[in-house]
N, C-alpha and C positions, 0 to 999 in steps of 0.2 A: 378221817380227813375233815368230817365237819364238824368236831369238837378241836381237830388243830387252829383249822381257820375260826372261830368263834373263841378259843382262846385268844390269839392275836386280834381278835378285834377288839376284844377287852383292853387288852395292855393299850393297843391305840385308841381306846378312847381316855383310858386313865391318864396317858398322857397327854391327850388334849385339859385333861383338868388340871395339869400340872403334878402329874406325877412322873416319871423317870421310865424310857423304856429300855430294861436289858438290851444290851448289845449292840442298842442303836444310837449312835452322836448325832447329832445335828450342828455343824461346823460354822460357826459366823465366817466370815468373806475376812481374810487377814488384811492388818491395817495397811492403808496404802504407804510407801514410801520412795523417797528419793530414788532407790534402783527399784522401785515396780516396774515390770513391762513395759507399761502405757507409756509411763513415764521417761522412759529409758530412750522406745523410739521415739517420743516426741522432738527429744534435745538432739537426735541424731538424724534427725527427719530430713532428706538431702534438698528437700523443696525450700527448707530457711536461707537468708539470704546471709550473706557473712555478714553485714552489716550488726542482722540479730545476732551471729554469734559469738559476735568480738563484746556484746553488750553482757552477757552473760556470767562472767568474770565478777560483777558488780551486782548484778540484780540476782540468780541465784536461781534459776526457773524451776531448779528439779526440787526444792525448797521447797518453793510456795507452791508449787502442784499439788506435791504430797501434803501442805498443810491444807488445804482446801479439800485434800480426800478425793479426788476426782478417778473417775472411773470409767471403765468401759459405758456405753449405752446414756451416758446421763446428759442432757439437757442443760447447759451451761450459756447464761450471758455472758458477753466480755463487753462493761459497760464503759464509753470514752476508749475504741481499742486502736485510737493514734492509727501507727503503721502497719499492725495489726501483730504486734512481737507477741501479745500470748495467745491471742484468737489463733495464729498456726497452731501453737502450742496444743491446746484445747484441741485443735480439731483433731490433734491427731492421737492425746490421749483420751479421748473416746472414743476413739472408733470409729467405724465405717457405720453400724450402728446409733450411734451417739449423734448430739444434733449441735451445732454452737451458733447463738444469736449475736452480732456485735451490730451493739446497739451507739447507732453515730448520729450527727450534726447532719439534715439535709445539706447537701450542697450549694453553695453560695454563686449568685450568676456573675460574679467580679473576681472570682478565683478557682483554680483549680478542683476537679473533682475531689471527692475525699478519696486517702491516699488507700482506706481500707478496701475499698473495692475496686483493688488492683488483687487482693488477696485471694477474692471468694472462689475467683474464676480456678482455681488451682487446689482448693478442699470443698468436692460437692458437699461436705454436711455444715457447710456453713452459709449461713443466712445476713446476711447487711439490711438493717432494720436503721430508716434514716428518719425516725419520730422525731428524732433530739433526746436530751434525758431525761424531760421530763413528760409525763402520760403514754410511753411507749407501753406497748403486748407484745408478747411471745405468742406464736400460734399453740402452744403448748406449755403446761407446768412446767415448773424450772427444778434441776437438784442442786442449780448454786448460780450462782447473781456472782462476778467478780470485778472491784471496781480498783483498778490503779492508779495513782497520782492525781485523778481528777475531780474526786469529791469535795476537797476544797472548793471548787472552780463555782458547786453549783449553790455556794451561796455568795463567793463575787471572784470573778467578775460578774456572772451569769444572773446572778441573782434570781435564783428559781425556791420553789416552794417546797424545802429538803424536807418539812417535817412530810409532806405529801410525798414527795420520791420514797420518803423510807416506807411508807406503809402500801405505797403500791406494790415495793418489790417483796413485800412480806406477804403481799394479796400472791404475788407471781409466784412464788415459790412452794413446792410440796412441803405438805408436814415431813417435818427433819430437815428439810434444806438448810442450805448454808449461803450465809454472805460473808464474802470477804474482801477487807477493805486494805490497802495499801497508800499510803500518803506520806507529805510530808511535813515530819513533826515541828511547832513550834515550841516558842516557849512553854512550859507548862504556865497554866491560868490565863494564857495571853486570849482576848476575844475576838472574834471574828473580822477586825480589820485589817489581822494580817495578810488574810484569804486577799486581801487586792492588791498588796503591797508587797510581801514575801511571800505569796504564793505558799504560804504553809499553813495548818491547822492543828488548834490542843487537840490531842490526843484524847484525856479526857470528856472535851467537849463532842466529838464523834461516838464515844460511847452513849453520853448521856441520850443523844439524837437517836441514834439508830436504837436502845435500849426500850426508848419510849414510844415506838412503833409497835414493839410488841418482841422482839429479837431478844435473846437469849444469850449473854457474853458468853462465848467455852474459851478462846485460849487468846494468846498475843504469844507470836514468833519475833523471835530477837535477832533473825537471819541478817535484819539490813539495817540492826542499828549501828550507826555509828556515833561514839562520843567526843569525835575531836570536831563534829558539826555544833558548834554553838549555841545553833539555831535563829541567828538575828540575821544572816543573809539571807537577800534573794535565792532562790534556788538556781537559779540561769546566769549566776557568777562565775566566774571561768575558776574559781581555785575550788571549788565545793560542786557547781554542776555534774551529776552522774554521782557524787558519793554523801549526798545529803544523810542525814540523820531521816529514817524512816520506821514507821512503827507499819503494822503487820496483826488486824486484826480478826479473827472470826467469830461470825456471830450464828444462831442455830435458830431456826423456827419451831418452835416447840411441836413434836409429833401430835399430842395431839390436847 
């Protein structure tokens, strides 16, 4: 018996140095996708309000879940998350486990509350963090930072200090984490004065930003492009609102 077990210990240390142990795999975690589990309850989650479900048709949730990789237990912001259409999302494909921060605008004393925390009360793993976008924490590492339609916003109308946002949320995020960003696209080459005017952003130009924080381009999802958006309207124009031309990117924090 103690030349069995001192064999085996051998092989497990030879394969700590990289060598192969008979008989035994060690299995990575299969890629997430559109019908993973998580994923699956989340879109069927009965707490969604129809309102989110009729939206769904257009934006595509089980899509960009799976491209974001999200997973049981993981620590996700949902940054600008409006009415809260993916913050449910999130909360519910992580888990009970899992933690989701929707990081929003204080509330303003000449208008209503924000509309996101009408949400929390209804998923306890989710947390309403009302910093604003920019200099907000997490009480905790992030495994992915998700920002919607509103990146443009935060260099106008907002006019905040994006090359700062980007590196904080690369401070916020575990080695490996992921950003992912969704907007909508302008012209290509067009400069940052559409951000106040047509509420759209180069696509390119988002790269170069968030690249230069330290973030790692992996992919661009084609789920919400569309090519009969021209890209010279407003996006809040009643013949293009809800089916704008939209790019779909993520970015990785480098492990290590």
């Amino acid at each position: 018996m103690r030349n069995a077990l001192a064999g085996l210990a051998a092989i497990l240390v030879g394969a700590c140095a990289g060598g192969a142990v008979p008989g035994i795999m060690f299995r990575a975690e299969p890629p997430v996708t559109s019908a993973s589990a998580n994923i699956v309850a989340a879109l069927f989650d009965a707490r969604r309000p129809e309102a989110d479900r009729a939206r769904d048709a257009t934006r595509h949730p089980a899509d960009i879940l799976a491209f974001a990789g999200v997973r049981f237990g993981w620590r996700v912001a949902d940054v600008g998350p409006g009415g809260g259409y993916y913050t449910r999302l999130f909360a519910v494909a992580v888990g009970d486990e899992g933690r989701v921060f929707a990081i929003d605008r204080p509330n303003a004393p000449d208008r209503p509350p924000r509309a996101i925390l009408a949400v929390a009360p209804a998923y306890p793993n989710v947390t309403v963090i009302q910093q604003g976008y920019q200099g907000w924490s997490s009480p905790e590492p992030l495994d992915a930072i998700f920002i919607s339609q509103i990146y443009h916003d935060f260099h106008a109308p907002l006019g905040l200090d994006t090359a700062q946002i980007n590196r904080d949320m690369f401070a916020a995020l575990k080695p490996g984490g992921v950003l992912v960003i969704v907007d909508h696209a302008a012209v290509d080459g067009s400069d940052h004065s559409v951000t106040s005017t047509l509420h759209r952003i180069d696509e390119a130009a988002v790269r170069r930003e968030i690249e230069a924080a330290g973030f790692v381009f992996e992919e661009a999802s084609q789920v919400l492009r569309n090519p009969a958006d021209d890209r010279t309207e407003r996006v809040f124009e009643s013949d293009i609102r809800g089916h704008t031309d939209q790019f779909v990117l993520r970015f990785r924090k480098p492990a290590a």
